[in-house]
N, C-alpha and C positions, 0 to 999 in steps of 0.2 A: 133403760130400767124403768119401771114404774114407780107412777110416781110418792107411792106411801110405801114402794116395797121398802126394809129395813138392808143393811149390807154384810146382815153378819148371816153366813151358808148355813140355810139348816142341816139340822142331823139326819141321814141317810141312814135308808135300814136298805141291804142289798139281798139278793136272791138270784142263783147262777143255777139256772135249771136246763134240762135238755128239754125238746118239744112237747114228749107227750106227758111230761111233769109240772109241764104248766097247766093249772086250773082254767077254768074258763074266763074268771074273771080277771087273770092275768095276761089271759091271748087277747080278751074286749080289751082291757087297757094299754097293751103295747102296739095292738093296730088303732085304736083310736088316736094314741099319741102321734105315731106314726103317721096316720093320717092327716091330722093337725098341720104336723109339719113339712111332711114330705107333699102334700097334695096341695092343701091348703094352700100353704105359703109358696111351695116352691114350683106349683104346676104339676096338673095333671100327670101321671105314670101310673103303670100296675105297680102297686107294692110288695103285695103277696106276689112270689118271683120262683117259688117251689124250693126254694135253699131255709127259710125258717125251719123245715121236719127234718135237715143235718146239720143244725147249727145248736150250740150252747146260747143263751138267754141270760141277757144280764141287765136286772129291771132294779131300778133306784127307786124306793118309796120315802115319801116324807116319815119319819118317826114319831115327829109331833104336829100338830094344828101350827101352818105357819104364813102369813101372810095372806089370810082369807082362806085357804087350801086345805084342808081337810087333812088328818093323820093317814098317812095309807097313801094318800093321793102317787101316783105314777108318774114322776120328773125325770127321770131318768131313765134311759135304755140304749142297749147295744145288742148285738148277736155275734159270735165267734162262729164263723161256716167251719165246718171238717176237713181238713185239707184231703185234696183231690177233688174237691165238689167243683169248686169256683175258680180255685188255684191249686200249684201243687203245695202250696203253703197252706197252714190256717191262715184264715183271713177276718178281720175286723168289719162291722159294718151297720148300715142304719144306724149308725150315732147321731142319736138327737136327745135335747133336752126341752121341759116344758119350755114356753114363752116366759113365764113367773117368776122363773129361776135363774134367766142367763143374766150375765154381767157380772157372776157372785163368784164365777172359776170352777164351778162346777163341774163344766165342760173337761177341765184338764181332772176334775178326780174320778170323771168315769170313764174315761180314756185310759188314767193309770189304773183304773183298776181293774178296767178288761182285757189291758196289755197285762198285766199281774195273772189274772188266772187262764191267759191262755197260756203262759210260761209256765205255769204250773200244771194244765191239763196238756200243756204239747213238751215238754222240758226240751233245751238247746235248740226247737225248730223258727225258723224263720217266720214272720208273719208277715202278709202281703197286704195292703186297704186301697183302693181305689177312693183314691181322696179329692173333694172339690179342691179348688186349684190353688184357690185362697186362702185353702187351710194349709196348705202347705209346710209353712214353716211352724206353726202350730202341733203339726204330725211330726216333725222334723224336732221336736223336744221331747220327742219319746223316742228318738232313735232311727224313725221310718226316715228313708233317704230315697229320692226319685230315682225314678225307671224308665224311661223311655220318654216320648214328648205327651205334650197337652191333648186331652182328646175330647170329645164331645158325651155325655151322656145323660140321658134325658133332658137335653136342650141347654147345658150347664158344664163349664170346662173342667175336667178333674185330669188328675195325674196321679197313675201308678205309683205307690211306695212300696219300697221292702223295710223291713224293720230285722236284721242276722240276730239268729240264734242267741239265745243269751245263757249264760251257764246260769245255774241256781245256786245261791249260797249254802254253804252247807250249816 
């Protein structure tokens, strides 16, 4: 954590959009983030993978000026791919959050929250993430349970999960 960050999570303004209802300024910011932390930190890959332009967009912004960070700022992001694109499930993915913000749990409320609206954009289907290996049991509190063994991708061990169908409350 840094070291003047404070411990209380700031408030999150969300937006769940398909590809081409994102603005520009929202595609600069979810590949920059992305970038940050997918390339930066974790090594070299293509990120842009051709599944962004069938997947749902689920971008976290700060609501207010919060630890140096600007209102608006972009801390948060995930994408929902289409089922049949990647899997024959929906599928969860590029979950990452700023560097600024982790330690705060953050993590777990934008997981329930993309696990939330693909239940709601896919009702009772399955969702499948190809998840690092470590995250494991982390996935494994939202229901996803392993699939098969450990594998390699982009130089990092992950493991299949499924997450079954979940009925909706009425």
């Amino acid at each position: 954590m840094h070291p003047t960050m404070t411990t209380t999570p700031p408030d999150i303004h969300w937006t769940w959009c398909r590809f081409p209802d994102l603005g520009l300024q929202d595609l600069y910011d979810l590949l920059q983030l992305r970038a940050r932390v997918f390339i930066l930190e974790q090594g070299p890959y293509l990120d842009p993978d051709g599944l962004d332009q069938c997947s749902w967009h689920l971008l976290g912004r700060l609501a207010h000026d919060w630890d140096g960070l600007p209102a608006g700022e972009l801390v948060l992001y995930l994408r929902a791919v289409d089922p049949g694109v990647k899997y024959d499930e929906p599928a969860l993915g590029r979950v990452v959050n700023h560097p600024a913000v982790r330690g705060l749990g953050l993590g777990r409320v934008l997981v329930g929250e993309g696990v939330r609206r693909c239940d709601l954009s896919w009702p009772g289907q399955a969702n499948r993430i190809s998840a690092q290996a470590h995250l494991a049991d982390f996935y494994g509190g939202f229901g996803y349970q392993p699939v098969g063994e450990v594998y390699l991708e982009d130089d990092i061990p992950h493991r299949e999960m499924l997450r079954p169908g979940q009925a909706l409350a009425a």
